[in-house]
C-alpha positions as CSV (number, residue, x, y, z in Angstrom):
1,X,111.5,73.9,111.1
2,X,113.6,75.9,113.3
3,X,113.0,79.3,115.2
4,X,114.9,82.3,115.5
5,X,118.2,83.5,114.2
6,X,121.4,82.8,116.1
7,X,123.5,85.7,117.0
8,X,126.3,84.6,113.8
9,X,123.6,85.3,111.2
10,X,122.4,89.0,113.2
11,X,126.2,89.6,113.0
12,X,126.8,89.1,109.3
13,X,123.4,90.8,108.0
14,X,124.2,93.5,110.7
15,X,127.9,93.9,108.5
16,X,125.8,93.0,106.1
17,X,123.3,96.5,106.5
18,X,126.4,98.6,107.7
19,X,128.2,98.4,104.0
20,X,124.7,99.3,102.1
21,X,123.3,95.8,101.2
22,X,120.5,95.5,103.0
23,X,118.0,98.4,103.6
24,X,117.3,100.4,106.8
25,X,114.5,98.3,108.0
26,X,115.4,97.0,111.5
27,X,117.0,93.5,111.1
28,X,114.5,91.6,113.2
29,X,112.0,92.5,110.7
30,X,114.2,91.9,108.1
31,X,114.6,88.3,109.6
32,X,110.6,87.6,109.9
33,X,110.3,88.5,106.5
34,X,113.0,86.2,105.5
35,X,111.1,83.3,107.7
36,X,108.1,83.7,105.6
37,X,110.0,82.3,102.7
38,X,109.8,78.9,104.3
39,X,106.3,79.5,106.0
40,X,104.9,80.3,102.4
41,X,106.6,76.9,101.2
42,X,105.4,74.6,103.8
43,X,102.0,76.1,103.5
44,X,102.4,74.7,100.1
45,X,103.3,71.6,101.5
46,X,107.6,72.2,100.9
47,X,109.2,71.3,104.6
48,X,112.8,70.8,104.2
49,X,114.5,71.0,100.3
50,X,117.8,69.9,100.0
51,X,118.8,72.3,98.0
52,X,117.9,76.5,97.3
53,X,119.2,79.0,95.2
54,X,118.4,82.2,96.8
55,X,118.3,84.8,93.7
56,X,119.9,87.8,93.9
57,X,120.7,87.4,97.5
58,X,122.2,90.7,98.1
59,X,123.0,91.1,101.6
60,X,122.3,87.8,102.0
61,X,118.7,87.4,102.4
62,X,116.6,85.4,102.5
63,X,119.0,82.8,102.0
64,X,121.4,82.9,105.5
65,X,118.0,83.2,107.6
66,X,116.9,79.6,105.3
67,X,120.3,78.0,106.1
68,X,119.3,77.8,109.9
69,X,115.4,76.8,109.1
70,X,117.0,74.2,106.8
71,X,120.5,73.2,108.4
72,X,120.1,70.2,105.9
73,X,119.8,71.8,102.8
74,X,122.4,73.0,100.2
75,X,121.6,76.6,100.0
76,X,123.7,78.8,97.0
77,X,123.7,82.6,97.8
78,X,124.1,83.8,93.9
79,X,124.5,87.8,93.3
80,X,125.8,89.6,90.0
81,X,127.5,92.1,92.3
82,X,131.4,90.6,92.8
83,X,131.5,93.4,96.2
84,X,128.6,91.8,97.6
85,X,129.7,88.1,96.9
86,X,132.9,88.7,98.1
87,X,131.8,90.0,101.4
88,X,129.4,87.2,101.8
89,X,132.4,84.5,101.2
90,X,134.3,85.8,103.4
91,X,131.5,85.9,106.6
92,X,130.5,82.6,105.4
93,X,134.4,81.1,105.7
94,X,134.8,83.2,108.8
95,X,131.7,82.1,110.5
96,X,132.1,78.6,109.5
97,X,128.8,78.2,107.5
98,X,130.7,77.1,104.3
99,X,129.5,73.0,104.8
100,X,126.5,73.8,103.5
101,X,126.6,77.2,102.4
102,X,127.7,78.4,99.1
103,X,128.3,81.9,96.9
104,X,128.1,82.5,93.6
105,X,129.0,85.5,91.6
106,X,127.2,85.7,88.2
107,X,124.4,87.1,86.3
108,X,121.3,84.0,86.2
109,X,120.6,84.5,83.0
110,X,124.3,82.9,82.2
111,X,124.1,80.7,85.1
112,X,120.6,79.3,84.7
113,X,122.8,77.1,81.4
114,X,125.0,75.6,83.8
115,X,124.8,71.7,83.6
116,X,125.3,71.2,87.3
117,X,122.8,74.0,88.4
118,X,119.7,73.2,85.3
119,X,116.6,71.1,86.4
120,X,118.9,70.4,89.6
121,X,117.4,73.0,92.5
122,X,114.4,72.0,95.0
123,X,113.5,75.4,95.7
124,X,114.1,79.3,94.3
125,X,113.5,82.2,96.2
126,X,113.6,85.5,95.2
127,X,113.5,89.0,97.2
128,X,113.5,92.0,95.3
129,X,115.2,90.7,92.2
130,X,112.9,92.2,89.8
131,X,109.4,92.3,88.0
132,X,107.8,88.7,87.4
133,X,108.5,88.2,84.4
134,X,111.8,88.6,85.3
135,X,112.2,86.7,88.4
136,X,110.4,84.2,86.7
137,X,112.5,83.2,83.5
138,X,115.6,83.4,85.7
139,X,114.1,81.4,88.5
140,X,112.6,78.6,86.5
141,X,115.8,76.9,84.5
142,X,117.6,75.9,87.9
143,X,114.4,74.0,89.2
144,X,113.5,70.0,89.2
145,X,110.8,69.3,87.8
146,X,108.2,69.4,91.3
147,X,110.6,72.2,92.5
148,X,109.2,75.5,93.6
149,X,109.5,79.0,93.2
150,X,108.9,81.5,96.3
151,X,109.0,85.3,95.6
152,X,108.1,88.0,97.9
153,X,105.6,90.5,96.9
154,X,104.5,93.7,97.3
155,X,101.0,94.1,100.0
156,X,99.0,95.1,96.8
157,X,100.9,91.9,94.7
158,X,98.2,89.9,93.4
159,X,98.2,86.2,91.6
160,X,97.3,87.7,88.7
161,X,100.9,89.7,88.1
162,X,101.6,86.0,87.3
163,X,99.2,85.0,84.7
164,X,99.4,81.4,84.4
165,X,99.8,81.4,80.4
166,X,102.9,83.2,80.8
167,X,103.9,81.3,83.4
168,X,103.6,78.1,81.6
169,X,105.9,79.4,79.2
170,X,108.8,78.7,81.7
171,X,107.1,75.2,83.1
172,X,105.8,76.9,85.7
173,X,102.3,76.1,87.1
174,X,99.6,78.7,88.3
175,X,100.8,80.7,91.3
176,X,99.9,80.5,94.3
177,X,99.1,83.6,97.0
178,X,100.8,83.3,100.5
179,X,100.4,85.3,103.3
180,X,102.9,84.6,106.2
181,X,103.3,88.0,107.9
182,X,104.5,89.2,104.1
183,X,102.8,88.3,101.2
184,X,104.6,85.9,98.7
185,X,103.8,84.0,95.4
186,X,104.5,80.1,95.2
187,X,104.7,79.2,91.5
188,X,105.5,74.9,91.4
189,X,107.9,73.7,88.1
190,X,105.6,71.5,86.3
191,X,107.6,70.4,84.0
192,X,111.5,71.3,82.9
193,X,111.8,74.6,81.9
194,X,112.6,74.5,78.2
195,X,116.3,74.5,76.8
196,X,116.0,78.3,75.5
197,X,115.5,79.7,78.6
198,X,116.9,82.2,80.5
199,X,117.6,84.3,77.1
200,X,121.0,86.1,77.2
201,X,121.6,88.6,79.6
202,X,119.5,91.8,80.0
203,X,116.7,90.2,77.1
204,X,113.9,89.0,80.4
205,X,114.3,92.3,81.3
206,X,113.7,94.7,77.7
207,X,111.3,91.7,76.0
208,X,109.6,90.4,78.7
209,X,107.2,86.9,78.7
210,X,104.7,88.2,79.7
């Protein structure tokens, strides 16, 4: 797994921070947080997927911070925003990062029915992209079966915002409590999430799972 953050990524989440989509937070802290993404997979036992979806990637974390951890790996930055996916296509032609990273503008609860993207992702990650329930039913339709979801909690997060009925619903598997620096869940897709989920847009969020 590799260290640090080379000065191409610092540039484009310092852009990145400058037009409003990332908060104040310093960005070195912003980059160990993103590191514990991949520290609270391969304490799970996860080393090097070959491919992530990073869920609402925003500014463009965690995902740009995971494309130098994984250099291997097909990482897709996705984002409903078309301002912030536009910004992050153009950084990623500019800075030459497009062989193996991706951007895709689109809400997941549309995307999660794409043929090429369902039951076809190693890993998920999610950083403030909404409650569990939430995160959840949009995370769980783009993962093989054996694939894993990472989300970022708050300190005061607990296993148990993730009850493993509800969970279950999706495929999903009992989660998992990580602390690496940050405090993340790891919730592993045991079996293909069924056809009817995500639900149309906006439904995870006003009739939640669970």
């Amino acid at each position: 797994m590799g260290h640090g953050s080379s000065a191409h990524v610092t540039e484009i989440l310092a852009r990145s921070r400058a037009l409003g989509f990332l908060g104040p937070t310093t960005l070195d802290l912003q980059i160990e947080h993103a590191r514990g993404f991949a520290a609270a997979l391969a304490a799970q036992g996860v080393d090097s997927p070959a491919s992530v979806i990073d869920l609402g990637s925003g500014g463009g974390l965690p995902g740009l911070v995971l494309s130098e951890i994984w250099p291997e790996a097909r990482i897709i930055l996705m984002d409903g925003s078309v301002r912030r996916c536009e910004f992050l296509s153009e950084v990623i032609e500019e800075f030459g990062l497009s062989e193996h990273v991706s951007v895709l503008a689109g809400r997941a609860e549309d995307l999660g029915h794409r043929e090429d993207l369902r039951g076809a992702i190693d890993v998920v990650v999610a950083r403030s992209f909404g409650p569990p329930a939430v995160t959840a039913e949009c995370g769980a339709p783009f993962l093989v079966e054996g694939g894993a979801l990472v989300v970022s909690e708050p300190p005061e997060g607990r296993a148990e915002r993730w009850p493993a009925e509800g969970v279950a619903t999706l495929g999903l598997g009992p989660a998992a409590s990580v602390v690496e620096g940050s405090h993340f869940v790891v919730l592993r897709q045991a079996a293909l999430c069924p056809e009817r989920y995500p639900r149309r847009v906006g439904v995870p969020a006003k009739r939640p799972i669970f």
